[in-house]
LOLUMMAR-323251 format. One line per 10 residues: number of its first residue (from 1); for each residue x negated, y, z negated of N, C-alpha, C, O. Coordinates in nm, 4 decimals, m for minus. Atoms other than C-alpha are relative to their C-alpha. Layout:
% LOLUMMAR-323251
NUM> X,Y,Z,X,Y,Z,X,Y,Z,X,Y,Z; ...
This chain:
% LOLUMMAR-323251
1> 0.0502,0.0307,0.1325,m20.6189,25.2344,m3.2310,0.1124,m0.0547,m0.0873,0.0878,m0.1502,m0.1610; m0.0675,0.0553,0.0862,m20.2916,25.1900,m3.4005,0.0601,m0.1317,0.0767,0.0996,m0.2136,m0.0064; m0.0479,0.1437,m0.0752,m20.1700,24.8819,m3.1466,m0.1342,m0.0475,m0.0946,m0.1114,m0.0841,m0.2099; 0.1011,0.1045,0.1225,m20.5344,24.7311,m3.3167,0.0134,m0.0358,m0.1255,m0.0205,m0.1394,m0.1826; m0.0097,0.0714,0.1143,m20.4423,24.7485,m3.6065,0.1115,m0.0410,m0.0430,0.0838,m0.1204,m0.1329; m0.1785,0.0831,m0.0461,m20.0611,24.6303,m3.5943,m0.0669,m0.1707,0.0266,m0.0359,m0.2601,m0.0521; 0.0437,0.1019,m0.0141,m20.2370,24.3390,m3.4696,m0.0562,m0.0963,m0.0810,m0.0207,m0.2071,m0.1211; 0.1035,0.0646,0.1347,m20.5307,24.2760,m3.7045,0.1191,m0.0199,m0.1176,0.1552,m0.1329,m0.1504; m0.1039,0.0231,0.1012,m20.2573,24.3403,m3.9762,0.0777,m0.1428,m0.0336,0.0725,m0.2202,m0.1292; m0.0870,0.1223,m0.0583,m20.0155,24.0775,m3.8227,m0.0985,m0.1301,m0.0293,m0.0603,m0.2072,m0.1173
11> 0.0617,0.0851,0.0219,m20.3024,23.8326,m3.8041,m0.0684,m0.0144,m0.1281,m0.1216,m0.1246,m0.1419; 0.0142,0.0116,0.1419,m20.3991,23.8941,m4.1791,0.1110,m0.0359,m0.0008,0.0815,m0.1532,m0.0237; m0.1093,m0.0042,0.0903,m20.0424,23.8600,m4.2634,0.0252,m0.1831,0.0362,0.0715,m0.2676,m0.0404; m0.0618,0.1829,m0.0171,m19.9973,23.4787,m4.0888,m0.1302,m0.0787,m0.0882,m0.1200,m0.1565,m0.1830; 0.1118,0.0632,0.1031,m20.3594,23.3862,m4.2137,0.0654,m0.0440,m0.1422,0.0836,m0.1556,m0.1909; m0.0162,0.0119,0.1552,m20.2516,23.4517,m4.5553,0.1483,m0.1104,m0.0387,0.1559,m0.1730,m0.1444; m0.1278,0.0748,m0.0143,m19.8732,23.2621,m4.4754,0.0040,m0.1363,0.0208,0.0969,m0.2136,m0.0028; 0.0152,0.0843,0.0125,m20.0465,23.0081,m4.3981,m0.0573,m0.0576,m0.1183,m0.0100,m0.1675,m0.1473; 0.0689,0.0289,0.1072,m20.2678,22.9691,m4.7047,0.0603,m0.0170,m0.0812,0.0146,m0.0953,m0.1645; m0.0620,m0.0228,0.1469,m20.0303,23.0258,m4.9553,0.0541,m0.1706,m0.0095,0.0978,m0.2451,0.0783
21> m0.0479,0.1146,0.0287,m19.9543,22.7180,m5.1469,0.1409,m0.0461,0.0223,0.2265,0.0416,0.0333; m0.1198,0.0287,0.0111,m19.6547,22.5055,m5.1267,0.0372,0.0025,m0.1381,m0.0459,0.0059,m0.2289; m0.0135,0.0045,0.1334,m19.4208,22.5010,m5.4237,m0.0230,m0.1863,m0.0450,m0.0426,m0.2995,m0.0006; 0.0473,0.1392,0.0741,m19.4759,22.2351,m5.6294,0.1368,m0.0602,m0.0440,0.2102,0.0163,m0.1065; m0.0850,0.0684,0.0850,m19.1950,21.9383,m5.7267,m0.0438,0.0011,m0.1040,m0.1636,m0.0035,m0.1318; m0.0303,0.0458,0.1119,m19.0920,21.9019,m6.0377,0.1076,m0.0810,m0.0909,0.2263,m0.0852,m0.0588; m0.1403,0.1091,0.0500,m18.8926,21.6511,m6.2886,0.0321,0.1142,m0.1288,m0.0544,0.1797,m0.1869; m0.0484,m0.0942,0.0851,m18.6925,21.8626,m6.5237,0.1553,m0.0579,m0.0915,0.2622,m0.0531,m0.0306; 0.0867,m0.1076,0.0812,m18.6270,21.8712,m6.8118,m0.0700,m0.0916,m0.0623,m0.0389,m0.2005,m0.1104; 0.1567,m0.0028,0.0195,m18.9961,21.8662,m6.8833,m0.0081,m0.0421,m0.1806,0.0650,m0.0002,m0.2703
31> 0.0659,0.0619,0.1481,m19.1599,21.6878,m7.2186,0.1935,m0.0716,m0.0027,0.2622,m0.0228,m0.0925; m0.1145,0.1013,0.0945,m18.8100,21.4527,m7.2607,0.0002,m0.1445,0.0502,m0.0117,m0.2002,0.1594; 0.0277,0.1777,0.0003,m18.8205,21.0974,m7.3262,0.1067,m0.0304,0.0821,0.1998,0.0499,0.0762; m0.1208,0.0482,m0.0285,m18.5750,20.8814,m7.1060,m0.0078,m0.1196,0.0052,m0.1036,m0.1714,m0.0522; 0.0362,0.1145,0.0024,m18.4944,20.5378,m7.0135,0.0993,m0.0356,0.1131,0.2200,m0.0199,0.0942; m0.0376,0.0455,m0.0676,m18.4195,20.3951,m6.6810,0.0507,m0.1252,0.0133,m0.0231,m0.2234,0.0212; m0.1031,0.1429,m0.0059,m18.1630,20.1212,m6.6590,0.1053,m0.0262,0.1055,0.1706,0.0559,0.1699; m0.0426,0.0212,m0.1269,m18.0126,19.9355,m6.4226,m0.0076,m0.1854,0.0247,m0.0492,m0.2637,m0.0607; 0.0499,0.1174,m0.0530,m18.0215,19.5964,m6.2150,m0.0494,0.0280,0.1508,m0.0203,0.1121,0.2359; 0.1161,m0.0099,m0.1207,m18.3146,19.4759,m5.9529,0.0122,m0.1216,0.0441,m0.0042,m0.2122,m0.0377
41> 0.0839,0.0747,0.0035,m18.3429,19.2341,m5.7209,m0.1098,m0.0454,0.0652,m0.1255,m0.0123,0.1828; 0.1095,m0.0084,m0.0023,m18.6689,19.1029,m5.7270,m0.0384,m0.1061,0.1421,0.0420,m0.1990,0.1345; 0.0268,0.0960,m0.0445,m18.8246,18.8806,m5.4171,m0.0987,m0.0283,0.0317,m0.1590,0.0348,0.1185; 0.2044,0.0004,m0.0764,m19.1790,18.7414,m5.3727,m0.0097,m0.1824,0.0157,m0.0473,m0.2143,0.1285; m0.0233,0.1651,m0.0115,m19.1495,18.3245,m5.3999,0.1522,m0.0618,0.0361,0.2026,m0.1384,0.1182; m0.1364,0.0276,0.0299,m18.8182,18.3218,m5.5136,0.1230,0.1719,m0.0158,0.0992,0.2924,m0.0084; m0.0628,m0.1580,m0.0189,m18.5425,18.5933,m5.5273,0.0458,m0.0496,m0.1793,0.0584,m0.1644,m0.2219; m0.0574,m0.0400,0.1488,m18.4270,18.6794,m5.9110,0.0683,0.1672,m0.0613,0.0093,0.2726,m0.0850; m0.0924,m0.1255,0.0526,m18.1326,18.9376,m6.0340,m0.0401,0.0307,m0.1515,m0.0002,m0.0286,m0.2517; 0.0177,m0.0656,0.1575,m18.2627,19.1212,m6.3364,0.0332,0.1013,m0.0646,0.0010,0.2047,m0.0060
51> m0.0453,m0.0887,0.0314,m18.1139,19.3324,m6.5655,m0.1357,0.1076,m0.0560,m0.2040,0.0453,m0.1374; 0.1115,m0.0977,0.0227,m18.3957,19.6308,m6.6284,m0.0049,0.1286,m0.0752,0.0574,0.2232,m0.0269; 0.0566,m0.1108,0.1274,m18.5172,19.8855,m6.9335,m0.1417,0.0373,0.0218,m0.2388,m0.0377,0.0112; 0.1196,m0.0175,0.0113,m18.7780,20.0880,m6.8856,0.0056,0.1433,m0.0695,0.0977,0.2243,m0.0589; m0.0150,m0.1132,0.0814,m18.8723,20.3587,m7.1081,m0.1346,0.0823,0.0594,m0.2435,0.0329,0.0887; 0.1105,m0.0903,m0.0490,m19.0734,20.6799,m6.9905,0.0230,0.1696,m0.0703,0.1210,0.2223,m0.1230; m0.0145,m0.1956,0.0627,m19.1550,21.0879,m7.0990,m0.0893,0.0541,0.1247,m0.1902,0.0231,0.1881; 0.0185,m0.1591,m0.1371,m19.1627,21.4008,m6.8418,m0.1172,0.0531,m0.0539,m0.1204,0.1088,m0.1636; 0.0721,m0.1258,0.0421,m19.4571,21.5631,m6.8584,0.0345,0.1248,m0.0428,0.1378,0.1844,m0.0124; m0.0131,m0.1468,0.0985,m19.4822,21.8671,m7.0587,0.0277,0.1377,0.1101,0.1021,0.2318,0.0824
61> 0.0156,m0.0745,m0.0495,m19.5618,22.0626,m6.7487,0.1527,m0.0419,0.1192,0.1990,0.0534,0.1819; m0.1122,0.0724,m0.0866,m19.2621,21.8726,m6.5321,m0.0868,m0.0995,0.1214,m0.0243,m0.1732,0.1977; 0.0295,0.0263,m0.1683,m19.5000,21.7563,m6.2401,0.0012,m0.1264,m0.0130,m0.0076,m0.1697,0.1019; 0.0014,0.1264,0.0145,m19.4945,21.4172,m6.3399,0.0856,m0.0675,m0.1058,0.1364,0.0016,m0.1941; m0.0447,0.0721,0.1204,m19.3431,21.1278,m6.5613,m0.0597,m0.1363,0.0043,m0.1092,m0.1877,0.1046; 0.1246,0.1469,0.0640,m19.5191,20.7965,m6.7268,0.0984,m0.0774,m0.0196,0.1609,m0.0366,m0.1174; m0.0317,0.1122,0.0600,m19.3308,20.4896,m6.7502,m0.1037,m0.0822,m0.1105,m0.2243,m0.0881,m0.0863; 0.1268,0.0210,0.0648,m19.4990,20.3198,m7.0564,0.0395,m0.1094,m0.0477,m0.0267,m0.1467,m0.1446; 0.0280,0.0685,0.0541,m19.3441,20.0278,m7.1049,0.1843,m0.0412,0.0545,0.2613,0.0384,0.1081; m0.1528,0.0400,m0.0467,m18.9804,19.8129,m7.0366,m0.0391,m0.1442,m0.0083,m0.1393,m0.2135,m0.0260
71> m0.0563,0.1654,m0.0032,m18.8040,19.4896,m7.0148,0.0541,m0.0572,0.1350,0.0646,0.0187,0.2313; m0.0765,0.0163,m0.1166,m18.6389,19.2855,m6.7537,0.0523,m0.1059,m0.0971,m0.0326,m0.1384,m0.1801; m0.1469,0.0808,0.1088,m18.3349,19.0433,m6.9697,0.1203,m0.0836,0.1756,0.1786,m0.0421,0.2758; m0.1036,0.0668,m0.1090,m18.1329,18.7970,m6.7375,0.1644,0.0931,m0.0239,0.2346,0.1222,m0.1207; m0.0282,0.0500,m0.1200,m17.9354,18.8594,m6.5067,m0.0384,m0.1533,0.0415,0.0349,m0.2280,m0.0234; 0.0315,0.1287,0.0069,m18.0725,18.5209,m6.4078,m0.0927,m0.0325,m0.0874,m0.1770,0.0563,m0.1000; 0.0822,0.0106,0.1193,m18.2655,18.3779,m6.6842,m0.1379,m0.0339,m0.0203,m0.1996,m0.0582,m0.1240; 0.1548,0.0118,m0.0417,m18.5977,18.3359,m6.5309,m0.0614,0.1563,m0.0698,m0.1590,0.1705,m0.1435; m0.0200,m0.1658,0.0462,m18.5504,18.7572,m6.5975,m0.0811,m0.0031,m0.1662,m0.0626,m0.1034,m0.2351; 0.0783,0.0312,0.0632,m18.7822,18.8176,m6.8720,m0.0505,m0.1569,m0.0548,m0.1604,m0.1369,m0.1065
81> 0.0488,0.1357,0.0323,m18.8673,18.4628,m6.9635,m0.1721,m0.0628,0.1075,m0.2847,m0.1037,0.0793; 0.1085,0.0150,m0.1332,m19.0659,18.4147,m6.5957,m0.0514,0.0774,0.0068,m0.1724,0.0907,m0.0113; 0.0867,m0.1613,m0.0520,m19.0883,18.7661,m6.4940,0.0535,0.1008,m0.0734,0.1596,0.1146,m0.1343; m0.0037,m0.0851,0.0987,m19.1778,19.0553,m6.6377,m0.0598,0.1169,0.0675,m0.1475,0.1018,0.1526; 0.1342,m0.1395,m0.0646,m19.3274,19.4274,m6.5405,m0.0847,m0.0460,m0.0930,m0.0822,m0.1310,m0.1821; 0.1105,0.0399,0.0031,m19.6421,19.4646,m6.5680,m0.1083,0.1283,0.0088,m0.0912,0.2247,0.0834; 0.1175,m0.1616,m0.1258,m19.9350,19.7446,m6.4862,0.0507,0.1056,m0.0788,0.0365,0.2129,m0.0201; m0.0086,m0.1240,0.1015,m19.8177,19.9855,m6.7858,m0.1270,0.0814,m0.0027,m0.2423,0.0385,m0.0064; m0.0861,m0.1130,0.0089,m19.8208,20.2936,m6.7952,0.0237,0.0092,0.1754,m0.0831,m0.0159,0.2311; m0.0372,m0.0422,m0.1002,m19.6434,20.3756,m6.4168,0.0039,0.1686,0.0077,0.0334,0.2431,m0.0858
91> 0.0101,m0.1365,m0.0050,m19.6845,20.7174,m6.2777,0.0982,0.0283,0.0998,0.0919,m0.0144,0.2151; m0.0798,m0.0379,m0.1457,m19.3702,20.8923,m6.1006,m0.0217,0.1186,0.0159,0.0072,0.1984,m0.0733; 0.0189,m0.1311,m0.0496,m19.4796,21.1907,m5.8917,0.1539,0.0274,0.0896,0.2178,m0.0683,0.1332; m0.1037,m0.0722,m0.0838,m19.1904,21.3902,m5.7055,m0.0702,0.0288,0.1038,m0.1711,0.0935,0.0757; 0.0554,m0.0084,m0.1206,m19.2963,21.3957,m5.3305,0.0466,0.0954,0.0902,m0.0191,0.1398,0.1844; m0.0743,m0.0880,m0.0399,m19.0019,21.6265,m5.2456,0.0892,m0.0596,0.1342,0.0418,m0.1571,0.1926; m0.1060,0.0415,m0.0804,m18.7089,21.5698,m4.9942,0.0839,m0.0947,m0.1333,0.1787,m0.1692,m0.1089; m0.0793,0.1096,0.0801,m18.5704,21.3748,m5.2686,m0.0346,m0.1517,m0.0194,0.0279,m0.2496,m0.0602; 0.0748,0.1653,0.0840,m18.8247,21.0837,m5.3183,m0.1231,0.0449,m0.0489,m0.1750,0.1540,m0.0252; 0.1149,0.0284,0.1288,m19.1079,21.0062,m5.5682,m0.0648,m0.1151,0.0603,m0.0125,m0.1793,0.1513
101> 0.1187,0.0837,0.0068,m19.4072,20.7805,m5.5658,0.0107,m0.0344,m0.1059,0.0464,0.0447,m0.1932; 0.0300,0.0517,0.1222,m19.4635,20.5207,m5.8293,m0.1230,m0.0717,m0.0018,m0.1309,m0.1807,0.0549; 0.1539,0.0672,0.0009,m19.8070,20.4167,m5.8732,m0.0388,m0.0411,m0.1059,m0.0403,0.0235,m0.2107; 0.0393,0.1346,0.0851,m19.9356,20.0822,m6.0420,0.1128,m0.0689,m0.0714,0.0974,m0.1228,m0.1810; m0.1464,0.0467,0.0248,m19.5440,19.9706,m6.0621,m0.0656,m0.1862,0.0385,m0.1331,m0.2133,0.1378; 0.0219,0.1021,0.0004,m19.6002,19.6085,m6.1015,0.1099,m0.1353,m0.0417,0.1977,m0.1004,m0.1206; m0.0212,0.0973,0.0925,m19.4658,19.2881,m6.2101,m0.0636,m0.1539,0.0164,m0.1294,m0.1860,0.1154; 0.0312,0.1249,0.0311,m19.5376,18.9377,m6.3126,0.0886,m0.1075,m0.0088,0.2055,m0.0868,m0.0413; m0.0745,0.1407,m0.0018,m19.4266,18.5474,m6.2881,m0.1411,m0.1338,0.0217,m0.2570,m0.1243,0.0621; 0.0907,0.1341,0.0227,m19.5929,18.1873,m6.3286,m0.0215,m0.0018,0.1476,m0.1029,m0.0905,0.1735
111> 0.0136,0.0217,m0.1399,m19.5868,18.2277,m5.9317,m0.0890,0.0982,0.0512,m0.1309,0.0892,0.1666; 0.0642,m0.0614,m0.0656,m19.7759,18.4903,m5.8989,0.0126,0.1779,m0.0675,0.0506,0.1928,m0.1836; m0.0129,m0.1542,0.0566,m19.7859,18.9434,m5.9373,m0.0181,0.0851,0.1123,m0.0706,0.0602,0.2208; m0.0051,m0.1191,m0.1356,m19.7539,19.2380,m5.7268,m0.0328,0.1149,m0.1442,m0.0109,0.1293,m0.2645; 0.0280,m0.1110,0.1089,m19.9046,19.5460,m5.8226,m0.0305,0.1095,0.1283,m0.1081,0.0758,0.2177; 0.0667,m0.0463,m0.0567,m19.9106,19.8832,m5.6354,0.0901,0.1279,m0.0022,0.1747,0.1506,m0.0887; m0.0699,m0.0899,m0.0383,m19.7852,20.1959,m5.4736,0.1076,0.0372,0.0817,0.0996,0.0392,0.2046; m0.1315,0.0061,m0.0993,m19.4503,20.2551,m5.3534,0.0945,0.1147,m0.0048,0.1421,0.1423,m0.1149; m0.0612,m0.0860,0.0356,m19.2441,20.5606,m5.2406,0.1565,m0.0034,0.0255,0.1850,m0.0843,0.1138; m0.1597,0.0935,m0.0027,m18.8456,20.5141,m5.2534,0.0532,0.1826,m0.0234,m0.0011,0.2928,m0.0314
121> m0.1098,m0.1203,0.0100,m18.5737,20.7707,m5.2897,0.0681,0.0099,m0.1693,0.1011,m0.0783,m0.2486; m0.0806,m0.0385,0.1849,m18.4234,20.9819,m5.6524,0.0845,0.0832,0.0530,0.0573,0.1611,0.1444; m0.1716,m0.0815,m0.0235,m18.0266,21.1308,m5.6473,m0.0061,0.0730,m0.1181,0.0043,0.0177,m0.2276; 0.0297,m0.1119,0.0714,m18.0763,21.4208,m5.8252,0.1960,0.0121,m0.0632,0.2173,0.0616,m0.1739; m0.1406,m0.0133,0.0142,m17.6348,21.4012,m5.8253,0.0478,m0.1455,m0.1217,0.1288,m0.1469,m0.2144; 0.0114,0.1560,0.1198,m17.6735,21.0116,m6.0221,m0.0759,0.0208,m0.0566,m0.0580,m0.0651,m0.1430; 0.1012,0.0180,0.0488,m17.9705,21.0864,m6.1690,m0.0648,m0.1541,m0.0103,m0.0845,m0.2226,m0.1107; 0.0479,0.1852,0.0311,m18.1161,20.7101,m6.0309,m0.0796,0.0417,0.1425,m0.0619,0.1324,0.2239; 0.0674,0.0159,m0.0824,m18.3597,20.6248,m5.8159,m0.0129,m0.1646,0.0685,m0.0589,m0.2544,m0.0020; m0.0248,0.0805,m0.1000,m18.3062,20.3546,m5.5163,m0.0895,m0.0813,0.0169,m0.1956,m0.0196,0.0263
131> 0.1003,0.1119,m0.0836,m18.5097,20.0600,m5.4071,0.0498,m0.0737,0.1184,0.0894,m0.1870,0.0909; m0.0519,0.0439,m0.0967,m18.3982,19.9819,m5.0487,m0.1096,m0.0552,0.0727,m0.1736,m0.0094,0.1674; 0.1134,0.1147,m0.0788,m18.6339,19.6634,m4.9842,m0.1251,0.0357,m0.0061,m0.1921,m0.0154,0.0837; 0.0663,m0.0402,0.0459,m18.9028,19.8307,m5.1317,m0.1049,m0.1121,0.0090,m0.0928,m0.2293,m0.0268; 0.1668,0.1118,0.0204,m19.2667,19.6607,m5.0944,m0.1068,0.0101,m0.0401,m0.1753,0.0898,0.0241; 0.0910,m0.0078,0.1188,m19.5216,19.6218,m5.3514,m0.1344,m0.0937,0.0027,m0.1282,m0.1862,m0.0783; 0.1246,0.0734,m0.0502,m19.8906,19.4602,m5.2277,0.0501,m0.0902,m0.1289,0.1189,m0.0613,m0.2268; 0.0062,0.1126,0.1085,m19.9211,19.1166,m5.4161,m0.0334,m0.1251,0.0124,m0.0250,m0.1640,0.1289; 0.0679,0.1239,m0.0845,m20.0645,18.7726,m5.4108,0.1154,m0.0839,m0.0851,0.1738,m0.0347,m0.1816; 0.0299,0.0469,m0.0935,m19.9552,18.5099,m5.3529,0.0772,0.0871,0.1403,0.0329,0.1056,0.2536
141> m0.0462,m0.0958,m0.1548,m19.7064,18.7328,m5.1174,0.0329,0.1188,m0.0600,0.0090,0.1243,m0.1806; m0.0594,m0.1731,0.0160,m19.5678,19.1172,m5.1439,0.1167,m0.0140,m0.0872,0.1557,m0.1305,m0.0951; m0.1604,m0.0170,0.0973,m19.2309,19.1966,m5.3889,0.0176,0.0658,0.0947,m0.0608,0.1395,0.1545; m0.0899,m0.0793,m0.0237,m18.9535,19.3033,m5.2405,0.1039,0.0220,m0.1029,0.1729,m0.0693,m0.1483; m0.0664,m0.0072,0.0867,m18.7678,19.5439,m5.4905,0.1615,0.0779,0.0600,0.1729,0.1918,0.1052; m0.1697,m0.1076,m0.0274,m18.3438,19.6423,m5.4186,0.0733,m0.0183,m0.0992,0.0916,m0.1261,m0.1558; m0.0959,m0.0369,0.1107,m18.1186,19.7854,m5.6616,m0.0496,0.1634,m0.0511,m0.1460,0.2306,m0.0145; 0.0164,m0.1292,0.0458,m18.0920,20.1032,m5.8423,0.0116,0.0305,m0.1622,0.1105,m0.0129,m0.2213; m0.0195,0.0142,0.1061,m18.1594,20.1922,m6.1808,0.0146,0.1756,m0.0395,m0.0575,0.2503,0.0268; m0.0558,m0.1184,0.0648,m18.0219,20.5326,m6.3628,m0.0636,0.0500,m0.1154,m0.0653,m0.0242,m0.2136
151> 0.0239,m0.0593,0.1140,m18.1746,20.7791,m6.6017,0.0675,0.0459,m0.1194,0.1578,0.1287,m0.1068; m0.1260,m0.0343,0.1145,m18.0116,20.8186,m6.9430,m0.1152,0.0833,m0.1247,m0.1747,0.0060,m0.1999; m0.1103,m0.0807,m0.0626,m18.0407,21.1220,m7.0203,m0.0642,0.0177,0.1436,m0.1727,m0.0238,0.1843; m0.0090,m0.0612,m0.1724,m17.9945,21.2774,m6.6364,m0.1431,0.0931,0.0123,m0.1833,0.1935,m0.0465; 0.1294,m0.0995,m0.0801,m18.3067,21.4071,m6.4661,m0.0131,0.0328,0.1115,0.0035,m0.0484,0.2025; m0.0215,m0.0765,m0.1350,m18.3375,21.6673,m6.1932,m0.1334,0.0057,0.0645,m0.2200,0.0575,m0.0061; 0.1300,m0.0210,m0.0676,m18.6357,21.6558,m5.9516,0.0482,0.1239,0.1498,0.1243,0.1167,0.2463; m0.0265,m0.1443,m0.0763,m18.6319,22.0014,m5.7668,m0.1430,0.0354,0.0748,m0.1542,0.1387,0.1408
């Protein structure tokens, strides 16, 4: 009788080990405005070096942050003039291992727009997040985005 229930026990105890939620990422610290800056470059017709401002706020709760709005300023001078983001407000979720999702990250040019979902890597030690050839659905062809742009102030995704 007591081997049965040692057992049953045991098999309640993984049941439940399994069920239990994972923890949840978060960007911290939570409710503060920042502004990612940096240079990108951009390639979908043509390739273009742009210098990049984008301004965003941490959710209140941390699990997320909203890009709501930015610039791109030459670097080459097509850089805002041609192209521009696009697809405001961007949503960055924390995915954990040390990258994020950005969903409806976009931009624009007389050649064309990319608009979509893309997950890339954040250095919790730079506070910046990486674009290593990064690809963004788009007509007439896909963006490819590389470069890295930096949070000012520093944000920790844990």
């Amino acid at each position: 009788m007591f081997k049965a229930a040692s057992i049953a026990s045991a098999a309640v105890l993984a049941i439940a080990g399994f069920a239990a939620p994972a923890m949840a990422q978060s960007i911290s610290p939570a409710g503060t405005s920042f502004v990612l800056s940096g240079t990108l470059n951009l390639q979908q017709s043509t390739t273009v070096h742009c210098d990049v401002s984008l301004n965003g706020t941490v959710a209140a709760d941390g699990s997320s942050a909203t890009i709501t709005g930015g610039s791109f300023s030459p670097g080459d001078w097509q850089c805002g003039l041609l192209v521009s983001p696009s697809g405001f407000p961007w949503t960055i979720t924390p995915t954990g291992g040390g990258s994020i999702t950005i969903t409806n990250i976009g931009a624009s040019s007389i050649l064309g727009s990319c608009n979509g979902v893309i997950t890339t890597n954040w250095n919790n030690a730079t506070s910046s997040v990486t674009f290593n050839g990064s690809t963004i659905p788009g007509s007439p062809n896909q963006c490819i985005i590389t470069g890295t742009l930096t949070s000012t102030p520093g944000l920790t995704i844990s």
